[in-house]
C-alpha atoms as a printed R data frame, in Angstrom:
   type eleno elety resid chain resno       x       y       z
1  ATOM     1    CA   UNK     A     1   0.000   0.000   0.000
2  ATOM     2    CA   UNK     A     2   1.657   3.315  -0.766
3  ATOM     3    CA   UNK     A     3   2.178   5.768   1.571
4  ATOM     4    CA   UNK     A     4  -0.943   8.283   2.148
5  ATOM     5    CA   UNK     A     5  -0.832  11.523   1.902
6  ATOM     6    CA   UNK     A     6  -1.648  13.777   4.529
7  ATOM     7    CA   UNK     A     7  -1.863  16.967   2.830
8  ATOM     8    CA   UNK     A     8  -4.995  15.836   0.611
9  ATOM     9    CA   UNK     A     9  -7.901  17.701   1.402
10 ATOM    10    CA   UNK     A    10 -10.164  14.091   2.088
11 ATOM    11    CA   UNK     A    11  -7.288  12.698   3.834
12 ATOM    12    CA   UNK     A    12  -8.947  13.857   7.759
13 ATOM    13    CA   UNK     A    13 -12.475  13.722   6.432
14 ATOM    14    CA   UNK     A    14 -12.996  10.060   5.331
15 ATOM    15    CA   UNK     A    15 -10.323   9.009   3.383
16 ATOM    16    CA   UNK     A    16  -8.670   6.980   5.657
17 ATOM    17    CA   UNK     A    17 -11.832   5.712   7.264
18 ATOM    18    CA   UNK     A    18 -12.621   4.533   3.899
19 ATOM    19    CA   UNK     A    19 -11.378   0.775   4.337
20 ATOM    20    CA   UNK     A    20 -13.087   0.442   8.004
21 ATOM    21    CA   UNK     A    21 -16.550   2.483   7.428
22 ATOM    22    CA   UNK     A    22 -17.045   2.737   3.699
23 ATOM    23    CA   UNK     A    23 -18.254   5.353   1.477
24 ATOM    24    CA   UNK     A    24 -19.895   8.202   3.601
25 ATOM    25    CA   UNK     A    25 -22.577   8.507   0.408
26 ATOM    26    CA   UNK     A    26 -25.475   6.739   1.515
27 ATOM    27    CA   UNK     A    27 -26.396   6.098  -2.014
28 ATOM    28    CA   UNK     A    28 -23.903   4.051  -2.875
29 ATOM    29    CA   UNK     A    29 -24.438   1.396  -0.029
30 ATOM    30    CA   UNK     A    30 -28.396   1.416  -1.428
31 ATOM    31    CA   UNK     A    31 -27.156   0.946  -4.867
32 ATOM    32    CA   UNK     A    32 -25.101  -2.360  -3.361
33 ATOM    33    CA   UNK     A    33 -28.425  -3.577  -1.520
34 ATOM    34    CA   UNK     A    34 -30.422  -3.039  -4.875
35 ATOM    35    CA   UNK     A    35 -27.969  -4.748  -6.573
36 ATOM    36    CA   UNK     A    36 -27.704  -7.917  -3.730
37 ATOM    37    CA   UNK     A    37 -31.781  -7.504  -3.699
38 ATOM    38    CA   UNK     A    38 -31.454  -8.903  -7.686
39 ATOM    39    CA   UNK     A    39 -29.365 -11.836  -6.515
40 ATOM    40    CA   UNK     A    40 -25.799 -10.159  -7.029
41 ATOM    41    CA   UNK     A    41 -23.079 -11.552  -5.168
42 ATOM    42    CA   UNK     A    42 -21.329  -8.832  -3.025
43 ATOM    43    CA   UNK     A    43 -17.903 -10.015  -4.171
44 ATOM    44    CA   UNK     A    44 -19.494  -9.430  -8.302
45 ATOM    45    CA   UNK     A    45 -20.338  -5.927  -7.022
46 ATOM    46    CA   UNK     A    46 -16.876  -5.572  -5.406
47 ATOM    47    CA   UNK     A    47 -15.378  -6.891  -8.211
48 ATOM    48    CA   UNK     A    48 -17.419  -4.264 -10.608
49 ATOM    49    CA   UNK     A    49 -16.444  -1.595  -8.621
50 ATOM    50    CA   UNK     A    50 -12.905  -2.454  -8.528
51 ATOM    51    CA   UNK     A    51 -12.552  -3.232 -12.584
52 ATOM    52    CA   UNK     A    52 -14.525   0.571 -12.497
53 ATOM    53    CA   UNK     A    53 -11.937   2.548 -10.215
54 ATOM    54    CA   UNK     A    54  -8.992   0.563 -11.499
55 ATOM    55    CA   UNK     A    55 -10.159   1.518 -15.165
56 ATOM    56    CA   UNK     A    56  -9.955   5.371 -13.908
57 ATOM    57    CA   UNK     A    57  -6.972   5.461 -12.126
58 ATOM    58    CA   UNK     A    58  -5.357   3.525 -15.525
59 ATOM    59    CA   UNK     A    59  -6.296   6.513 -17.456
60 ATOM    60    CA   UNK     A    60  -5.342   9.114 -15.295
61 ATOM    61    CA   UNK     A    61  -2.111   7.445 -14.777
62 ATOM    62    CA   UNK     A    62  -2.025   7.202 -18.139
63 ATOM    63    CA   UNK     A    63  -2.728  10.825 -19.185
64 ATOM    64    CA   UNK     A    64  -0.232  12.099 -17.146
């Protein structure tokens, strides 16, 4: 894991709660129990969401 960067402006506000509370956006966890209410496994969402944000960070990386 690389080292985190204090000055970014999430970094006190949620960022590094992110991997012991989750997303703060309410919607999102309803979008996962819509998703699981349609027979979805939770590690398929996971999965989607990770192909999804690795996709992005590829391209910014990318752009750079």
């Amino acid at each position: 894991m690389k080292d985190r960067k204090p000055s970014h402006p999430d970094f006190y506000e949620g960022l590094m709660d992110w991997p012991f509370y989750g997303p703060r956006d309410s919607e999102i966890a309803d979008l996962v129990f819509a998703l699981a209410d349609h027979g979805i496994r939770l590690a398929d969402i996971e999965a989607a969401i990770k192909q999804r944000l690795q996709a992005w960070l590829d391209t910014i990386e990318r752009d750079q």
